[in-house]
PDB file of N, CA, C and O in Angstrom, chain B, residues numbered from 101:
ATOM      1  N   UNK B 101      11.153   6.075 -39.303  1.00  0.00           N
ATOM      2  CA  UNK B 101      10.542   4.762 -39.212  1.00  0.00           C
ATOM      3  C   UNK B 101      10.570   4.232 -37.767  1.00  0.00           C
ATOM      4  O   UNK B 101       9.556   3.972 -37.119  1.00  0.00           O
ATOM      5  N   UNK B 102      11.870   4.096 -37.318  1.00  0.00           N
ATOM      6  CA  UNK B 102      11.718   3.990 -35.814  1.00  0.00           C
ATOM      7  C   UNK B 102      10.415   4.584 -34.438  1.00  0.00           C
ATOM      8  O   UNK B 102       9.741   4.022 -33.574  1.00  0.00           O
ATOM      9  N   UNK B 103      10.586   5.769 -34.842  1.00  0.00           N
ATOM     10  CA  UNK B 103       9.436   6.713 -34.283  1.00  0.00           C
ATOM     11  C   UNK B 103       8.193   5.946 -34.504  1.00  0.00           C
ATOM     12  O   UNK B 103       7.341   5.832 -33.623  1.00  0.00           O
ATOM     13  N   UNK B 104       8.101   5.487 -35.530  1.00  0.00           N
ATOM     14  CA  UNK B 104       6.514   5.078 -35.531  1.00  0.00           C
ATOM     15  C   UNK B 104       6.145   4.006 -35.312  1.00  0.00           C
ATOM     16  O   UNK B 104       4.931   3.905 -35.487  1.00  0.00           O
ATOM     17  N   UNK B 105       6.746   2.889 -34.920  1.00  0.00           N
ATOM     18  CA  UNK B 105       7.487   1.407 -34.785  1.00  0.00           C
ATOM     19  C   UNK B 105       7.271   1.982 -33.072  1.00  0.00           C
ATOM     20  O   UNK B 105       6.351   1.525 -32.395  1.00  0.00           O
ATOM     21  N   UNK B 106       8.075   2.842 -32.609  1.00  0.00           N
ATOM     22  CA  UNK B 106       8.147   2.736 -30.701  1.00  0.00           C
ATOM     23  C   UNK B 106       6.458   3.455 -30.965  1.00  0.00           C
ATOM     24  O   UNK B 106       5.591   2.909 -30.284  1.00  0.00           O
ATOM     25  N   UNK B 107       6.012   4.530 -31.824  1.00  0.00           N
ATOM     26  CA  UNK B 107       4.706   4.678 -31.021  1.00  0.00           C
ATOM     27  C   UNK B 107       3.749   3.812 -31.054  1.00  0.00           C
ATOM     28  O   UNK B 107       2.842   3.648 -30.238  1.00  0.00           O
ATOM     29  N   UNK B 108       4.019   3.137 -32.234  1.00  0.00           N
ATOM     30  CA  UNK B 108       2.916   2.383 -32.421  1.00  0.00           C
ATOM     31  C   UNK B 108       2.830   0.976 -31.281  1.00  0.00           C
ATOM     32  O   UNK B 108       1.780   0.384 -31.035  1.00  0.00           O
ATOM     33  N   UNK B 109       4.218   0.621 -30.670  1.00  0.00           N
ATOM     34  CA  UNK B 109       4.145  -0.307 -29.829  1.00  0.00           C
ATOM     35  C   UNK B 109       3.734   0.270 -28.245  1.00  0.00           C
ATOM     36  O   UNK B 109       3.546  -0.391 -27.224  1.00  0.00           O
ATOM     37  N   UNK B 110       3.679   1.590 -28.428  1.00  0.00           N
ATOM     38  CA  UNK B 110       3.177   2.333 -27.164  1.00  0.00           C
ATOM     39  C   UNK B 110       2.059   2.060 -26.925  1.00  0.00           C
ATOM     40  O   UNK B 110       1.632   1.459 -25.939  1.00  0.00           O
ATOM     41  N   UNK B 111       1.245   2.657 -28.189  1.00  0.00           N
ATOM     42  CA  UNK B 111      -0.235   2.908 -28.001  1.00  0.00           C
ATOM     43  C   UNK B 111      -0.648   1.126 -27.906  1.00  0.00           C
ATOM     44  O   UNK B 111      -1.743   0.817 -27.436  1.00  0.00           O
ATOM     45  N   UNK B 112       0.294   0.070 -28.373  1.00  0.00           N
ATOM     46  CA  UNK B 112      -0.520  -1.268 -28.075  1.00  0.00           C
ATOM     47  C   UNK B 112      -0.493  -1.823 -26.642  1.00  0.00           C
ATOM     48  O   UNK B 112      -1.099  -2.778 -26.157  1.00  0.00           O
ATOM     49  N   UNK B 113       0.342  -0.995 -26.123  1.00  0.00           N
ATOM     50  CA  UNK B 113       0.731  -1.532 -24.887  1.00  0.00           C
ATOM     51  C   UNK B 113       0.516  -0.659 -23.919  1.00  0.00           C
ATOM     52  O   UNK B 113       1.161  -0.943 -22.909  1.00  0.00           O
ATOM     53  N   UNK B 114      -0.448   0.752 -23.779  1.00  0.00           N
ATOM     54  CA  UNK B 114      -0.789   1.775 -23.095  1.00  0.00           C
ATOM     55  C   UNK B 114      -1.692   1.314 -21.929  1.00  0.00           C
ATOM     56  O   UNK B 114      -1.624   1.739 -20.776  1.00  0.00           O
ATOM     57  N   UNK B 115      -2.675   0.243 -22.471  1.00  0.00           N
ATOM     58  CA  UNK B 115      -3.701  -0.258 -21.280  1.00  0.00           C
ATOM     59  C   UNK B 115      -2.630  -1.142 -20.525  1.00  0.00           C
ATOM     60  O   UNK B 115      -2.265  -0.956 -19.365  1.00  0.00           O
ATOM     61  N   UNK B 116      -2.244  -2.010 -21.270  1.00  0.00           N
ATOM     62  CA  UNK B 116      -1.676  -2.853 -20.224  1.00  0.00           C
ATOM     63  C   UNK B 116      -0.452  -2.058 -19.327  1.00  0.00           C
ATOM     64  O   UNK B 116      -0.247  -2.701 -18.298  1.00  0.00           O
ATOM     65  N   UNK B 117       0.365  -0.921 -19.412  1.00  0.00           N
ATOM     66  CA  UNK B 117       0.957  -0.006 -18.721  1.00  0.00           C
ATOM     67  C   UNK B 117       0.009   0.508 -17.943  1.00  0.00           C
ATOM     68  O   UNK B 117       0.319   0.507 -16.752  1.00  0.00           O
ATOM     69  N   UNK B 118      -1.091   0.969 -18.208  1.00  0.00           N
ATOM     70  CA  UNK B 118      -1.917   1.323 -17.125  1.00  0.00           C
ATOM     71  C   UNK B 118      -2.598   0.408 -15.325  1.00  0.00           C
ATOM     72  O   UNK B 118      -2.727   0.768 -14.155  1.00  0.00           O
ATOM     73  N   UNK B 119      -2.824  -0.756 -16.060  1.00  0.00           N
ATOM     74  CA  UNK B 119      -2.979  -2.205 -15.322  1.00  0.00           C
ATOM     75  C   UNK B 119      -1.889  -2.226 -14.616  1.00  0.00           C
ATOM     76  O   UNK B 119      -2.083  -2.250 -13.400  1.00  0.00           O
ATOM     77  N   UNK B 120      -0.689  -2.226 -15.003  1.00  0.00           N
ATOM     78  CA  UNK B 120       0.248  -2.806 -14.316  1.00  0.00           C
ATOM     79  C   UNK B 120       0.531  -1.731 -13.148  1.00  0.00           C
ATOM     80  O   UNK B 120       0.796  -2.192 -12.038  1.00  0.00           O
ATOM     81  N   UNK B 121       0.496  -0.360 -13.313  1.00  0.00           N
ATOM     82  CA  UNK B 121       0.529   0.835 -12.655  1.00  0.00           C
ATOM     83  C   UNK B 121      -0.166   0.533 -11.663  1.00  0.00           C
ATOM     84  O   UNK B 121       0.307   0.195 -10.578  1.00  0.00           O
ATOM     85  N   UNK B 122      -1.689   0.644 -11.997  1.00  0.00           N
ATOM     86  CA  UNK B 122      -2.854   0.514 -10.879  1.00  0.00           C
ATOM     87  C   UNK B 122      -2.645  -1.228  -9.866  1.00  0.00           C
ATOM     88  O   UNK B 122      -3.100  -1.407  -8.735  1.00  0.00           O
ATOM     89  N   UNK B 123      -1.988  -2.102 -10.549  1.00  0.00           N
ATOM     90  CA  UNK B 123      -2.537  -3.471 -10.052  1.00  0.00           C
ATOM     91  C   UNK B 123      -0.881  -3.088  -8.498  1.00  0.00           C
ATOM     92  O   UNK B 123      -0.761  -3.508  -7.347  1.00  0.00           O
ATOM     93  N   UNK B 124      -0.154  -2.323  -9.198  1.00  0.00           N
ATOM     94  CA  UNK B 124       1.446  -2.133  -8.210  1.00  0.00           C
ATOM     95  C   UNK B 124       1.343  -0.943  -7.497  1.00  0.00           C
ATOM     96  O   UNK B 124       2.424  -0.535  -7.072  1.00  0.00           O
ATOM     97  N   UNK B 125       0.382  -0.274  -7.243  1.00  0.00           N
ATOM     98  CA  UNK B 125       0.123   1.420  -6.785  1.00  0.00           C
ATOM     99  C   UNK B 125       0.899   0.793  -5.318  1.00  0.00           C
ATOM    100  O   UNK B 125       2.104   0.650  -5.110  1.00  0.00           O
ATOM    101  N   UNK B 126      -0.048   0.548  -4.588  1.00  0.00           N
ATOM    102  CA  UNK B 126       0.382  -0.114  -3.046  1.00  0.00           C
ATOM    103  C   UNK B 126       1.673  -0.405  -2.702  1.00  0.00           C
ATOM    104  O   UNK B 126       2.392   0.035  -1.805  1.00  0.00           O
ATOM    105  N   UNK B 127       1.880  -1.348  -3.695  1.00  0.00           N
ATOM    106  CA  UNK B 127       3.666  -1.847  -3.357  1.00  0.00           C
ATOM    107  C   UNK B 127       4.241  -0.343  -3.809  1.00  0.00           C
ATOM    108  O   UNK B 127       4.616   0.390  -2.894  1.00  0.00           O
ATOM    109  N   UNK B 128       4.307   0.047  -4.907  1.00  0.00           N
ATOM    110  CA  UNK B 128       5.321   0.982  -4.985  1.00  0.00           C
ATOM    111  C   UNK B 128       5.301   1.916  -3.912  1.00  0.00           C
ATOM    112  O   UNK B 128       6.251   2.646  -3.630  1.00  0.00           O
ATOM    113  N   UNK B 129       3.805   1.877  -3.095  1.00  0.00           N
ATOM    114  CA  UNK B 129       4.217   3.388  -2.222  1.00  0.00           C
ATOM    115  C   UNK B 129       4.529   2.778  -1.150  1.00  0.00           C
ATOM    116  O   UNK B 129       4.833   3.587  -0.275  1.00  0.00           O
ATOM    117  N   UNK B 130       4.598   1.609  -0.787  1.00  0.00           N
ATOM    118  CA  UNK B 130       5.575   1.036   0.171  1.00  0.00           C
ATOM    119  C   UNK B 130       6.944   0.911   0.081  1.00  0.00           C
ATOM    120  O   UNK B 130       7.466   1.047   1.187  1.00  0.00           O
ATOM    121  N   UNK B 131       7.879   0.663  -0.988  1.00  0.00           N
ATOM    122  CA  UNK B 131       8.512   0.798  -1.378  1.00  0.00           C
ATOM    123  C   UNK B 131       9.134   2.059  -1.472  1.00  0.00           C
ATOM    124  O   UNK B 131      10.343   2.088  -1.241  1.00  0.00           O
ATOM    125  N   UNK B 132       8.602   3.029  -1.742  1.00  0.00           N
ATOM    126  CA  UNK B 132       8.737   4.678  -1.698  1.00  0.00           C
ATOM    127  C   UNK B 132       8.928   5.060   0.057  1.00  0.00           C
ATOM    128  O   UNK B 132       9.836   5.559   0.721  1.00  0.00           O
ATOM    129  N   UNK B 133       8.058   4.722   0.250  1.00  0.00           N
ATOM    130  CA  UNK B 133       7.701   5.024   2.085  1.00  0.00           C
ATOM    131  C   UNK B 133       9.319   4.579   2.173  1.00  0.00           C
ATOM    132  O   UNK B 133      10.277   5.350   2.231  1.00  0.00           O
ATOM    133  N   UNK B 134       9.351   2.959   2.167  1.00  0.00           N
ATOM    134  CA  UNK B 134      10.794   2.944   2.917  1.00  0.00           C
ATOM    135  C   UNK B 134      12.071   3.431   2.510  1.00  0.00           C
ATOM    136  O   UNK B 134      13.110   3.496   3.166  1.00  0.00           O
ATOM    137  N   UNK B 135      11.837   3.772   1.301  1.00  0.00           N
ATOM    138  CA  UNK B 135      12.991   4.847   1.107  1.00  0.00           C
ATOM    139  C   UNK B 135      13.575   6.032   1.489  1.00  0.00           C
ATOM    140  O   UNK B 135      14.728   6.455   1.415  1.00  0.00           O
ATOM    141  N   UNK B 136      11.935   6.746   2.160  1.00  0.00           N
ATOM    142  CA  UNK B 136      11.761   7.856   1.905  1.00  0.00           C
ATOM    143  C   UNK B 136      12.539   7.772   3.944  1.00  0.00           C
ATOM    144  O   UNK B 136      13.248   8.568   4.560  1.00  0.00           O
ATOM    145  N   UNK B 137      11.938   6.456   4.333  1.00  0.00           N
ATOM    146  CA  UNK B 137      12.257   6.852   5.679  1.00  0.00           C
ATOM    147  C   UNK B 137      13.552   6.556   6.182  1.00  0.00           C
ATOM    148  O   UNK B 137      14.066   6.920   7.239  1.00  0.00           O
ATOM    149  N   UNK B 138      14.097   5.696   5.086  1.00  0.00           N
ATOM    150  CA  UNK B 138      16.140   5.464   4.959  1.00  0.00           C
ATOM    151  C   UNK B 138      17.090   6.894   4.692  1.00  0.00           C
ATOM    152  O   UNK B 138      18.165   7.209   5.201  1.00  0.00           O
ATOM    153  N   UNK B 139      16.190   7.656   3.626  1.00  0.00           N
ATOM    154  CA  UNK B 139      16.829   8.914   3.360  1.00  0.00           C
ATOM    155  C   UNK B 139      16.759  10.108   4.846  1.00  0.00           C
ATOM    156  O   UNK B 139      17.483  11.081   5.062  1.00  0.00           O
ATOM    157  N   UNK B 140      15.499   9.509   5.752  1.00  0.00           N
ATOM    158  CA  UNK B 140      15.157  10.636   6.768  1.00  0.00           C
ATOM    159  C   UNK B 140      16.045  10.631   7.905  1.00  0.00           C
ATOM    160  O   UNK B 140      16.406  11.401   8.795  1.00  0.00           O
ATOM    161  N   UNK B 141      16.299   9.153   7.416  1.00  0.00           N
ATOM    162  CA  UNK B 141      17.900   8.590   8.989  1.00  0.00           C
ATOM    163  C   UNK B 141      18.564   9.211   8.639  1.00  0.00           C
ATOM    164  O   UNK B 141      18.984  10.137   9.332  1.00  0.00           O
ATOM    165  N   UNK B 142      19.006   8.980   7.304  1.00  0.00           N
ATOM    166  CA  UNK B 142      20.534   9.508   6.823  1.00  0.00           C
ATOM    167  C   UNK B 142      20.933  11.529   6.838  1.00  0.00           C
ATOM    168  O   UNK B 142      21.896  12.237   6.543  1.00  0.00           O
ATOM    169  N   UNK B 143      19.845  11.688   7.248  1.00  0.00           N
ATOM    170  CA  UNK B 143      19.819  13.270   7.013  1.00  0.00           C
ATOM    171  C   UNK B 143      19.768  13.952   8.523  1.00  0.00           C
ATOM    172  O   UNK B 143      18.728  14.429   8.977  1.00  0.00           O
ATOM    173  N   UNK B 144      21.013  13.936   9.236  1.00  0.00           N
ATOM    174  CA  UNK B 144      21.277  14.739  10.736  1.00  0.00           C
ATOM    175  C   UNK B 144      20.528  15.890  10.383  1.00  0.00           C
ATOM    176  O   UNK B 144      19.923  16.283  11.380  1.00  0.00           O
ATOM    177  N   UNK B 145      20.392  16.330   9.764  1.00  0.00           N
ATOM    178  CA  UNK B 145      20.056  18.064   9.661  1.00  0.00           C
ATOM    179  C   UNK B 145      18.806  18.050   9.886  1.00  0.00           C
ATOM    180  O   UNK B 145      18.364  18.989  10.548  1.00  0.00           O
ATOM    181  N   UNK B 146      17.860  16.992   9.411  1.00  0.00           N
ATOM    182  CA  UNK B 146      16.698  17.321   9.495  1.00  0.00           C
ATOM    183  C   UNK B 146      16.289  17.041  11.184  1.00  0.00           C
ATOM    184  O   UNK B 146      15.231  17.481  11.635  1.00  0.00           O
ATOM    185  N   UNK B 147      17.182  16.324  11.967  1.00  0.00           N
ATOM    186  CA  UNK B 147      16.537  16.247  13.689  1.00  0.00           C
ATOM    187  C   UNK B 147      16.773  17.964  13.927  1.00  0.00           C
ATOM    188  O   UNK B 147      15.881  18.617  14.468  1.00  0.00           O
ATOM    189  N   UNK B 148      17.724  18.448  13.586  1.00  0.00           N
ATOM    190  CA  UNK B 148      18.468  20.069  14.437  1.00  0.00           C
ATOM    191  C   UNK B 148      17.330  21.170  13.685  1.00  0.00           C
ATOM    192  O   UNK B 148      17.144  22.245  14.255  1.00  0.00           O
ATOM    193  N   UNK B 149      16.692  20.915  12.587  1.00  0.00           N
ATOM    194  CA  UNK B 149      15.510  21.883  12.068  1.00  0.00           C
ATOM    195  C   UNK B 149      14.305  21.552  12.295  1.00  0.00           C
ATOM    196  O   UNK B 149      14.040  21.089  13.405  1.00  0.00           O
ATOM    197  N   UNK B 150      13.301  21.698  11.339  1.00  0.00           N
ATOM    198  CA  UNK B 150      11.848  21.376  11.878  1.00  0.00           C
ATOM    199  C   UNK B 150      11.878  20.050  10.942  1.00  0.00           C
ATOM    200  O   UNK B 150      12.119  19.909   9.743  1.00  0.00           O
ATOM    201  N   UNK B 151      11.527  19.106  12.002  1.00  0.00           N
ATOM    202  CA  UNK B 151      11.217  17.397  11.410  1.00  0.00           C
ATOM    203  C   UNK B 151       9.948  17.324  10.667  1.00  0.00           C
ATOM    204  O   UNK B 151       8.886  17.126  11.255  1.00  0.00           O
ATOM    205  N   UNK B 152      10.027  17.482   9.365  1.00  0.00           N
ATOM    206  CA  UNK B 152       9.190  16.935   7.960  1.00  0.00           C
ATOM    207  C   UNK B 152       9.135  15.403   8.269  1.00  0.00           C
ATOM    208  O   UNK B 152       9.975  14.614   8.701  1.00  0.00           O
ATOM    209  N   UNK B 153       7.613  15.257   7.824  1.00  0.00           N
ATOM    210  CA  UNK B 153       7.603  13.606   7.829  1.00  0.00           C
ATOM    211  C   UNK B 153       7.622  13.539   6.360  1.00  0.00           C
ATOM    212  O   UNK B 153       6.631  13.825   5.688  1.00  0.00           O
ATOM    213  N   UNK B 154       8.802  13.141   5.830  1.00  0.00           N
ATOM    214  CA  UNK B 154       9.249  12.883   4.932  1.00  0.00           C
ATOM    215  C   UNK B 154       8.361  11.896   3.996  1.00  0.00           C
ATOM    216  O   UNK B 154       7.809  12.034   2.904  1.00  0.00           O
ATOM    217  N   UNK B 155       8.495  10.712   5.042  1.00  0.00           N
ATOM    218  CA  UNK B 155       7.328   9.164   4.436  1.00  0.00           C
ATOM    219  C   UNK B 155       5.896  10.089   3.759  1.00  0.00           C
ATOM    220  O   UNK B 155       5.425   9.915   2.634  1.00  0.00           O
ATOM    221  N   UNK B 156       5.444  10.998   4.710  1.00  0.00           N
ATOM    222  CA  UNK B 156       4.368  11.090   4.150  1.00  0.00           C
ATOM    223  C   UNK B 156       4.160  12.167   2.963  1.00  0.00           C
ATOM    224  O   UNK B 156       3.523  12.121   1.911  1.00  0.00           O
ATOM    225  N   UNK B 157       4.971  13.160   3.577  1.00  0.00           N
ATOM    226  CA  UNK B 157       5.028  13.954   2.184  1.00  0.00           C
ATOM    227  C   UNK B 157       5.524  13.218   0.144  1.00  0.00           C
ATOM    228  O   UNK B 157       5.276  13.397  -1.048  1.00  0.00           O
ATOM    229  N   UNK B 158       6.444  12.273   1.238  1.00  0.00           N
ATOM    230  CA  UNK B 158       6.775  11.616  -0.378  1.00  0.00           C
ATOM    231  C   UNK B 158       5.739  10.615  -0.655  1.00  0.00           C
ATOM    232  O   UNK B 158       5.555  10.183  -1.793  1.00  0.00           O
ATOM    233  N   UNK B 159       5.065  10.242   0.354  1.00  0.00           N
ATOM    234  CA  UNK B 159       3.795   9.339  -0.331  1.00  0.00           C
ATOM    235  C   UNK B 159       2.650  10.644  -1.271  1.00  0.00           C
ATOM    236  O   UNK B 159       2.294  10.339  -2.409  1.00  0.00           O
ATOM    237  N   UNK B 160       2.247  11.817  -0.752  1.00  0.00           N
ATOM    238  CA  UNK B 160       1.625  12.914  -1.217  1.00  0.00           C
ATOM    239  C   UNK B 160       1.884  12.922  -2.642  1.00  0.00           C
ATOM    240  O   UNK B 160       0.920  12.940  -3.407  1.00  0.00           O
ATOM    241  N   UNK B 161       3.486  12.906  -3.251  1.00  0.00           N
ATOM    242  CA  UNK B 161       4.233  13.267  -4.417  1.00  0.00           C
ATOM    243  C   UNK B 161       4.461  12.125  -5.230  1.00  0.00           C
ATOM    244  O   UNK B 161       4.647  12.213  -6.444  1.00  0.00           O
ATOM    245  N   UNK B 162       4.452  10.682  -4.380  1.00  0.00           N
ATOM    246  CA  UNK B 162       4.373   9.654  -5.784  1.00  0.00           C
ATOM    247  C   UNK B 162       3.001   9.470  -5.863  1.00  0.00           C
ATOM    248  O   UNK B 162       2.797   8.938  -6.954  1.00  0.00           O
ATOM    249  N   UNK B 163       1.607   9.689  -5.077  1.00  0.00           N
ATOM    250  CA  UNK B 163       0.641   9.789  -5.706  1.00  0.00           C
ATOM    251  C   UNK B 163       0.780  10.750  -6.812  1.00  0.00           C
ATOM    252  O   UNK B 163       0.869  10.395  -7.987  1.00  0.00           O
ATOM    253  N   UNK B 164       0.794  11.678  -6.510  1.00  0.00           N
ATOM    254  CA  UNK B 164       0.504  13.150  -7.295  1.00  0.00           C
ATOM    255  C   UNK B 164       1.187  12.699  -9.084  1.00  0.00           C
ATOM    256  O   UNK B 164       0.613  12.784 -10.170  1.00  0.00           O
ATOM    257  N   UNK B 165       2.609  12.222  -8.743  1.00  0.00           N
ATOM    258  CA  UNK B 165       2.990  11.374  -9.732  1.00  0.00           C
ATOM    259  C   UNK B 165       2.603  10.343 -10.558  1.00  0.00           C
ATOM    260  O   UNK B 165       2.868  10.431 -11.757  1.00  0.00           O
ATOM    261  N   UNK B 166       1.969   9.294 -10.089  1.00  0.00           N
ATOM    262  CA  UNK B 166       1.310   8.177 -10.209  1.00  0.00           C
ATOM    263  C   UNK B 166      -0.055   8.612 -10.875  1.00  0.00           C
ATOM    264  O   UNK B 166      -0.498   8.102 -11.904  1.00  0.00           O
ATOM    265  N   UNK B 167      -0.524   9.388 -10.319  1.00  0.00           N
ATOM    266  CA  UNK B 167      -1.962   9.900 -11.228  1.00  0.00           C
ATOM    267  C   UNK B 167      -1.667  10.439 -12.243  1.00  0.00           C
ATOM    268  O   UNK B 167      -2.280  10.055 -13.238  1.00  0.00           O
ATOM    269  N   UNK B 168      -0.682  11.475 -12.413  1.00  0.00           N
ATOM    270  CA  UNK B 168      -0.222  11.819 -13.995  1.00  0.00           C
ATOM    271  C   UNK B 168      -0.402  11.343 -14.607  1.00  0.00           C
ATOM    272  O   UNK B 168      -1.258  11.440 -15.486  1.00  0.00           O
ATOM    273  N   UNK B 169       0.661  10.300 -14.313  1.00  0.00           N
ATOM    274  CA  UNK B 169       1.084   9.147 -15.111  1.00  0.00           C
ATOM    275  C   UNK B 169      -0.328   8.059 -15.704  1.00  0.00           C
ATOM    276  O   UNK B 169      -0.346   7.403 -16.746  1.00  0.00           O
ATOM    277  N   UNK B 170      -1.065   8.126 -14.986  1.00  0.00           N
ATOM    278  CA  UNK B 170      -2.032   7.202 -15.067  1.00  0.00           C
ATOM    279  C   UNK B 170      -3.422   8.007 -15.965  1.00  0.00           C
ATOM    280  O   UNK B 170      -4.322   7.353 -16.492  1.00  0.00           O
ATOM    281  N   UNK B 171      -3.365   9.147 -15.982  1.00  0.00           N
ATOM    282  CA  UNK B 171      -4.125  10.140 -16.120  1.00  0.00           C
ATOM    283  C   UNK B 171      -3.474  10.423 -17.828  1.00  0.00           C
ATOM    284  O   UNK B 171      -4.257  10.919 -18.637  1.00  0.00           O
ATOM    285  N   UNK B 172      -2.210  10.120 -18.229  1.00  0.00           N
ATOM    286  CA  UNK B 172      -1.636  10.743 -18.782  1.00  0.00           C
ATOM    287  C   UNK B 172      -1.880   9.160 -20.030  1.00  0.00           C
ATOM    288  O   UNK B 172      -1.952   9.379 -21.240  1.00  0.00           O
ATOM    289  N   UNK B 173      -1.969   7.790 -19.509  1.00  0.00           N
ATOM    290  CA  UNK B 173      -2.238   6.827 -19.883  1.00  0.00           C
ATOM    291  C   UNK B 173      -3.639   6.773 -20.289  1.00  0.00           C
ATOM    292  O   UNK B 173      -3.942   6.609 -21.471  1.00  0.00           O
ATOM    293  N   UNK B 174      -4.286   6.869 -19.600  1.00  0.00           N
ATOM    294  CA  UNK B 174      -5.936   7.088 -20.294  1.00  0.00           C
ATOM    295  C   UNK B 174      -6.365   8.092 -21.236  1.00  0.00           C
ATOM    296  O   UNK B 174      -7.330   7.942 -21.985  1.00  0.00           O
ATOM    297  N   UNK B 175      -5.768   8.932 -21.197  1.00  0.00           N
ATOM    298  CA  UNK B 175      -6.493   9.913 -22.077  1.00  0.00           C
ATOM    299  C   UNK B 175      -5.927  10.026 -23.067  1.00  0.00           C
ATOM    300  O   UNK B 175      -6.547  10.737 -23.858  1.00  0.00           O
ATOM    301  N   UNK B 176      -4.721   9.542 -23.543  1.00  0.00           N
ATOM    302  CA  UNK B 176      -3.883   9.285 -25.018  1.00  0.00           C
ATOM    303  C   UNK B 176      -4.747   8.387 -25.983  1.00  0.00           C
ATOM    304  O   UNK B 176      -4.317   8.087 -27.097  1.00  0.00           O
TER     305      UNK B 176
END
């Protein structure tokens, strides 16, 4: 009974999860960015090897994420 009670409150609330995704895309990958570039301080190892731009690769991967997700919302 539970199971069908959480899906059924899924599927009522799938668009508006989608909205809220798309209307916050921006902030979150700002948000991501500055994380991504707090984790790049904190990591000596990465100046002494080859310097990954971290910010941008992790912006690459919460898109890549974010569309799933969003991709994964529409078509249910």
């Amino acid at each position: 009974m539970r199971r069908i009670v959480r899906e059924t409150a899924f599927r009522l609330a799938r668009g508006d999860i989608l909205r809220f995704v798309e209307d916050h895309e921006e902030e979150l990958l700002d948000i991501f960015g500055d994380e991504l570039r707090q984790l790049d301080d904190r990591m000596p190892e990465e100046k002494v090897f080859i310097d990954i731009d971290m910010e941008a690769l992790g912006e690459e991967l919460l898109l890549a994420a974010l569309n799933a997700l969003k991709r994964f919302l529409r078509e249910g």
